[in-house]
C-alpha positions as CSV (number, residue, x, y, z in Angstrom):
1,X,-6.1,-24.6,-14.6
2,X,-8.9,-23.8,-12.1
3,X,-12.1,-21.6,-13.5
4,X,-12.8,-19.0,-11.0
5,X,-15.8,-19.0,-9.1
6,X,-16.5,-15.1,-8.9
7,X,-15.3,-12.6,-12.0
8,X,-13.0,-9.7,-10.9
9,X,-14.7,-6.5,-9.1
10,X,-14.3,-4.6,-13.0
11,X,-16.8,-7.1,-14.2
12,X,-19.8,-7.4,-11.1
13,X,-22.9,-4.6,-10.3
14,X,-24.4,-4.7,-7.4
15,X,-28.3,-5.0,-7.6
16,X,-30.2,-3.6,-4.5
17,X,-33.8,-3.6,-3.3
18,X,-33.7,-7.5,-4.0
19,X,-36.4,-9.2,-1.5
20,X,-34.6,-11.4,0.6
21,X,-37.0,-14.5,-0.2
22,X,-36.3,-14.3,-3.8
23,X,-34.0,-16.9,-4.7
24,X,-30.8,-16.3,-6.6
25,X,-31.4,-19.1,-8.9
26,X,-34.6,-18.0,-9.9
27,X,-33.6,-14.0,-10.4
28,X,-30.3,-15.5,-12.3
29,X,-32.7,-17.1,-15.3
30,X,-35.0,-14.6,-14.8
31,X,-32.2,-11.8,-16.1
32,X,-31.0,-14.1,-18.5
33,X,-34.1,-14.1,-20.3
34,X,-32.8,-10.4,-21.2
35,X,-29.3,-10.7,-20.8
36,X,-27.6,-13.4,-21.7
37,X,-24.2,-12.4,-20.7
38,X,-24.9,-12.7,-16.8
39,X,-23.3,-15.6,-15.6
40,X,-23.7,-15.6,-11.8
41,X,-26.3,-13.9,-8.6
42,X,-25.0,-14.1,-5.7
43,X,-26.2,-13.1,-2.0
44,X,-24.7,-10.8,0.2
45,X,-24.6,-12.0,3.5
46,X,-24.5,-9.3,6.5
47,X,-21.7,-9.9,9.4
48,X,-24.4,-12.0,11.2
49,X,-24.4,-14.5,8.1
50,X,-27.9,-13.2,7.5
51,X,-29.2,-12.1,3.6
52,X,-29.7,-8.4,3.3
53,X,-31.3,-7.1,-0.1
54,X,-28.0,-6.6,-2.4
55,X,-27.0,-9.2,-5.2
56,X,-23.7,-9.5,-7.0
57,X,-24.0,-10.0,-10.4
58,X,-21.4,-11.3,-12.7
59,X,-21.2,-9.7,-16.1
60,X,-18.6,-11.3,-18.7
61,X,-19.5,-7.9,-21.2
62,X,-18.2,-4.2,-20.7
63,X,-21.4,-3.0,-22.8
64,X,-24.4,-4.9,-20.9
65,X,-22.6,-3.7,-17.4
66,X,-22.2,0.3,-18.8
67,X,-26.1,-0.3,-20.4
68,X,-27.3,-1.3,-17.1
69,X,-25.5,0.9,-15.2
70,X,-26.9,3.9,-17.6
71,X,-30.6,2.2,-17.2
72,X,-30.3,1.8,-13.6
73,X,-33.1,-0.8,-13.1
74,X,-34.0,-3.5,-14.6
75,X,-37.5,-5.7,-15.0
76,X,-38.4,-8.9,-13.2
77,X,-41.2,-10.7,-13.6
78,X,-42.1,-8.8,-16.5
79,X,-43.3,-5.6,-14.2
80,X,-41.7,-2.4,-12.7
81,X,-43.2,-0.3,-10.2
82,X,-42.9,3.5,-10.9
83,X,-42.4,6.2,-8.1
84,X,-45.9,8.3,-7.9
85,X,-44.9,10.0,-4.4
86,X,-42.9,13.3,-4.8
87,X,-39.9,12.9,-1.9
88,X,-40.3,16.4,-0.8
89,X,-44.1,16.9,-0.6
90,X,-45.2,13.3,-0.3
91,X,-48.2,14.2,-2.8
92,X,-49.3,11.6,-5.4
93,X,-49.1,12.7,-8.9
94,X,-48.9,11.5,-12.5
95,X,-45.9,13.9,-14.0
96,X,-43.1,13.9,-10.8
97,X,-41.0,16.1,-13.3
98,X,-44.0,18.7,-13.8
99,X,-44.9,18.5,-10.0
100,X,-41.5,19.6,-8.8
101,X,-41.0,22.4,-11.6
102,X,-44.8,24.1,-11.2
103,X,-46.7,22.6,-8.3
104,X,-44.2,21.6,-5.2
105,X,-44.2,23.9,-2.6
106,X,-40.8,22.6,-1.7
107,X,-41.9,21.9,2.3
108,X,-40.6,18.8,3.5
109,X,-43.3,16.7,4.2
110,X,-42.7,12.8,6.0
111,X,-45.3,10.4,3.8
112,X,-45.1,8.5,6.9
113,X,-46.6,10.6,9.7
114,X,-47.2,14.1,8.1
115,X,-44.7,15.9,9.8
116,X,-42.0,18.6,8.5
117,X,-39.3,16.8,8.2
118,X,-37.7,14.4,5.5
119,X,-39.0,10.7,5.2
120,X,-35.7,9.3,6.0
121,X,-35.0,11.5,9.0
122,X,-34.1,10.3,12.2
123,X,-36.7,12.2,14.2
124,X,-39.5,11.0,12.3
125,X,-41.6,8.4,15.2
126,X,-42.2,5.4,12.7
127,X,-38.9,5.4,12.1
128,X,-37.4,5.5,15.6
129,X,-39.9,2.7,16.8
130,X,-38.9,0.6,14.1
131,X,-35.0,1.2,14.6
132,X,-35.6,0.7,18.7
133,X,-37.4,-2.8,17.5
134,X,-34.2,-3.9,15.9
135,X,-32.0,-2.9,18.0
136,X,-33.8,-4.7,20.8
137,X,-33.9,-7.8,18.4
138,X,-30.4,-7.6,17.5
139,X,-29.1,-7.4,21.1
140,X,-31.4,-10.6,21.8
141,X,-29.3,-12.5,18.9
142,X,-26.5,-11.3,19.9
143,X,-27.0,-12.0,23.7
144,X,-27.7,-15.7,22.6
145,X,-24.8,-16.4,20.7
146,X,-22.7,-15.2,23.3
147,X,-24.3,-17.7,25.2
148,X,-23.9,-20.5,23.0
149,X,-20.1,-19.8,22.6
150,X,-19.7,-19.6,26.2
151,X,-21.2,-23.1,26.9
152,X,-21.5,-24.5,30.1
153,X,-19.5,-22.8,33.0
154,X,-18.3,-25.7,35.5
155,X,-17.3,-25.1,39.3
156,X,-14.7,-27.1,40.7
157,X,-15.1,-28.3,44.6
158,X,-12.2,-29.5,46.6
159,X,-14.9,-30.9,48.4
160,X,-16.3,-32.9,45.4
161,X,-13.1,-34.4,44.7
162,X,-11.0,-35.8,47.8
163,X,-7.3,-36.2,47.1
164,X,-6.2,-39.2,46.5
165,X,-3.1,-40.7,48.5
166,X,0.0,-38.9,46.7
167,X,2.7,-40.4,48.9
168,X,1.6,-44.0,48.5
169,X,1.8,-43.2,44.3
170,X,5.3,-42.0,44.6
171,X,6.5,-45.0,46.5
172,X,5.3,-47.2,43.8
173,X,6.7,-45.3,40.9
174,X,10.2,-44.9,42.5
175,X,10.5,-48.9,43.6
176,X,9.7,-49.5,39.8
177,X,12.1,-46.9,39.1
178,X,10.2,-45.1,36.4
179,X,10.4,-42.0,37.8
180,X,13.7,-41.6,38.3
181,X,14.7,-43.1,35.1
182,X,12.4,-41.0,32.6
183,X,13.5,-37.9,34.7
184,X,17.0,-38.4,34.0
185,X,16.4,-38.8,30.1
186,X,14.3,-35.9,29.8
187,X,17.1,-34.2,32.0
188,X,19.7,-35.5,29.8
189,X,17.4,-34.6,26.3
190,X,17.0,-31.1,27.3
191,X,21.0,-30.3,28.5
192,X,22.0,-31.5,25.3
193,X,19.3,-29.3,23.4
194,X,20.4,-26.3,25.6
195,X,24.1,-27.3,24.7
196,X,23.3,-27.4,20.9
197,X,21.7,-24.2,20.9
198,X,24.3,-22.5,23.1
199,X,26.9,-23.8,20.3
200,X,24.2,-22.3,17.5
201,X,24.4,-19.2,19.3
202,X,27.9,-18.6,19.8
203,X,28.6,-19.6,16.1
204,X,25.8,-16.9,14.8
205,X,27.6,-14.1,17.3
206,X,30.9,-14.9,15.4
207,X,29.1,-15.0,11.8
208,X,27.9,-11.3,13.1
209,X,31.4,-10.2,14.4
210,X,33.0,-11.0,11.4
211,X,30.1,-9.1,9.2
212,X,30.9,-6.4,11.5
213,X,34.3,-6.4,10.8
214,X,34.0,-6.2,7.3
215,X,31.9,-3.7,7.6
216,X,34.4,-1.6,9.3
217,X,37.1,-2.2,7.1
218,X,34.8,-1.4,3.8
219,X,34.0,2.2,5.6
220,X,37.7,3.0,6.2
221,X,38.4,2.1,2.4
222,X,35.8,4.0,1.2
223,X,36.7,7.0,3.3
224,X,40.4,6.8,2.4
225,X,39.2,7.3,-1.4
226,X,37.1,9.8,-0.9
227,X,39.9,11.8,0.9
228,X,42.2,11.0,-2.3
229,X,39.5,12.1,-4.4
230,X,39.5,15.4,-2.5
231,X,43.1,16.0,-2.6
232,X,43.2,15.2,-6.6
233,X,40.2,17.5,-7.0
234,X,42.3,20.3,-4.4
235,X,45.1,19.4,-7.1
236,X,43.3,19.9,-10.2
237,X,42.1,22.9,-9.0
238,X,45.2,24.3,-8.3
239,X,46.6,23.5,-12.2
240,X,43.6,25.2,-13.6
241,X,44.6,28.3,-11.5
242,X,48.2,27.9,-12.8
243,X,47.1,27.3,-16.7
244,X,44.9,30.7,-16.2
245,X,47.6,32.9,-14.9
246,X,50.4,31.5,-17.4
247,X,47.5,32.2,-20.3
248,X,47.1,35.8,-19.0
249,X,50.8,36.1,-18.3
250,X,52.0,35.1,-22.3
251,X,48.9,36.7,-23.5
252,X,49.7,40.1,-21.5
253,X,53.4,40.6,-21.5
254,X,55.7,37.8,-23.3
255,X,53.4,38.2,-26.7
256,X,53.7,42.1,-26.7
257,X,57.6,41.9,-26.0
258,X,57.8,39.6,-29.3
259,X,55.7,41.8,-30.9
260,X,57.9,44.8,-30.4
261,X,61.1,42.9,-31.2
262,X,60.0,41.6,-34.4
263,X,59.3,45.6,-35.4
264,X,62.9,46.5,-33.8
265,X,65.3,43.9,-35.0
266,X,64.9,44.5,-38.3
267,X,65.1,48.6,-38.3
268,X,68.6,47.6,-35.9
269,X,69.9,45.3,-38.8
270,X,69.5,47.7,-41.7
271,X,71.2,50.2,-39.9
272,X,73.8,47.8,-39.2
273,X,73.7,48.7,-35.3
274,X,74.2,45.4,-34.5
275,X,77.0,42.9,-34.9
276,X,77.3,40.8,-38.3
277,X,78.5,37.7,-36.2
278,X,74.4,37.9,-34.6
279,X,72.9,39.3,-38.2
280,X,72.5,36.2,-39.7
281,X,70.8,34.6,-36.8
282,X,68.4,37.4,-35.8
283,X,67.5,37.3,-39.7
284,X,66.3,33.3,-39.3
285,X,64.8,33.8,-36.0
286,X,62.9,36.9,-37.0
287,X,61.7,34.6,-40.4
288,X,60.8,32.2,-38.1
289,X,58.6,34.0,-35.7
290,X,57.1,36.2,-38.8
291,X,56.2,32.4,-39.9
């Protein structure tokens, strides 16, 4: 097992307005003076690796991470500096909540140079000389670095260099014969590579061929059973029709006709209108369907 070196994101705050000289060490036993459960300050480091003024802090309880979150500050050094400016007015006054409700006149007002506007707005001039300052001194870093990563630039002169005697090289290597022969093995290496992978090839197309195939022959099987499977439900349909109009047929006329002769035959037979030969038999099948 391996401790982690960072809690998960459900159990970290981020603390902001941190001076960037403060170090983490210190404002980590600093907090846990008060709050013992904070394991770990860490840094935040802008894209150019420098520190900005946010610090991680690991929490290992749900309670002191929802307290401080409620508090939203906490106390170094045994001080806190309270807000005496109103935002909107820039005036300096004891009771912020009883300036705003009786004695604001709710004009923006920029605590940096007076004007009408918002302290944090664009157009105020303090703020677009300081933002035209860092731009200018970011552009310098970044300006360098590109340098550095660049290095040194080299020119290559013909001139500088003249060519040596190729011909006389050549001569040499081909009386030795080392030329020729490591040629021919590299020659040799590489047709028999291109011959192995030709073979590779071939024997993946006929893998896929026969996949294909398969393929093919699964589809026609599974379209020949669903045209079965149509004609039985065609045939099933066709039976249920039948079943209906037989029901209505025996319901509508044969079960009236019996009906009728059960009320006849018996009249007939006491009035001796029909034969004594069928008497007998007309008796049992008349018991037989009043049963």
């Amino acid at each position: 097992l391996v401790v982690p070196r960072r809690l998960p994101p459900q159990f970290c705050i981020m603390l902001r307005n941190v001076a960037p000289d403060l170090d983490t060490s210190q404002l980590l036993m600093e907090l846990q003076q008060v709050y013992r459960d904070i394991i770990n300050a860490s840094r935040i480091f802008n894209k150019d690796n420098g520190q900005t003024t946010l610090v991680r802090l690991d929490i290992q309880s749900v309670k002191i991470i929802d307290e401080l979150l409620r508090k939203k500050f906490v106390y170094l050094y045994h001080s806190r500096h309270p807000v005496s400016e109103c935002k909107i007015c820039g005036l300096e006054v004891d009771d912020l909540k009883k300036h705003r409700e009786e004695d604001c006149d709710n004009l923006s007002k920029c605590v940096r140079c007076n004007d009408s506007h918002d302290s944090n707005d664009n157009r105020c001039p303090t703020i677009k000389s300081y933002r035209s300052i860092l731009t200018k001194q970011l552009l310098r870093t970044t300006e360098t670095k590109q340098d550095k990563d660049k290095g040194t630039v080299f020119q290559h002169n013909n001139n500088d260099f003249p060519p040596m005697d190729a011909m006389v090289n050549i001569n040499r290597y081909n009386r030795n014969g080392w030329v020729d022969r490591n040629n021919d093995e590299r020659l040799s290496r590489l047709e028999k590579n291109v011959g192995e992978r030709g073979e590779e090839i071939n024997r993946l197309l006929k893998v896929a061929e026969q996949h294909d195939e398969q393929l093919r022959q699964m589809q026609h099987v599974i379209q020949h059973q669903q045209t079965r499977l149509e004609q039985y439900a065609q045939n099933l349909t066709l039976l249920n029709v039948d079943i209906k109009f037989y029901n209505e047929f025996l319901g509508q006329f044969i079960t009236p006709v019996c009906q009728a002769m059960l009320e006849i035959i018996p009249a007939l037979v006491n009035k001796q209108t029909l034969n004594t030969d069928t008497t007998a038999s007309l008796i049992s099948l008349y018991d037989k369907l009043a049963d």
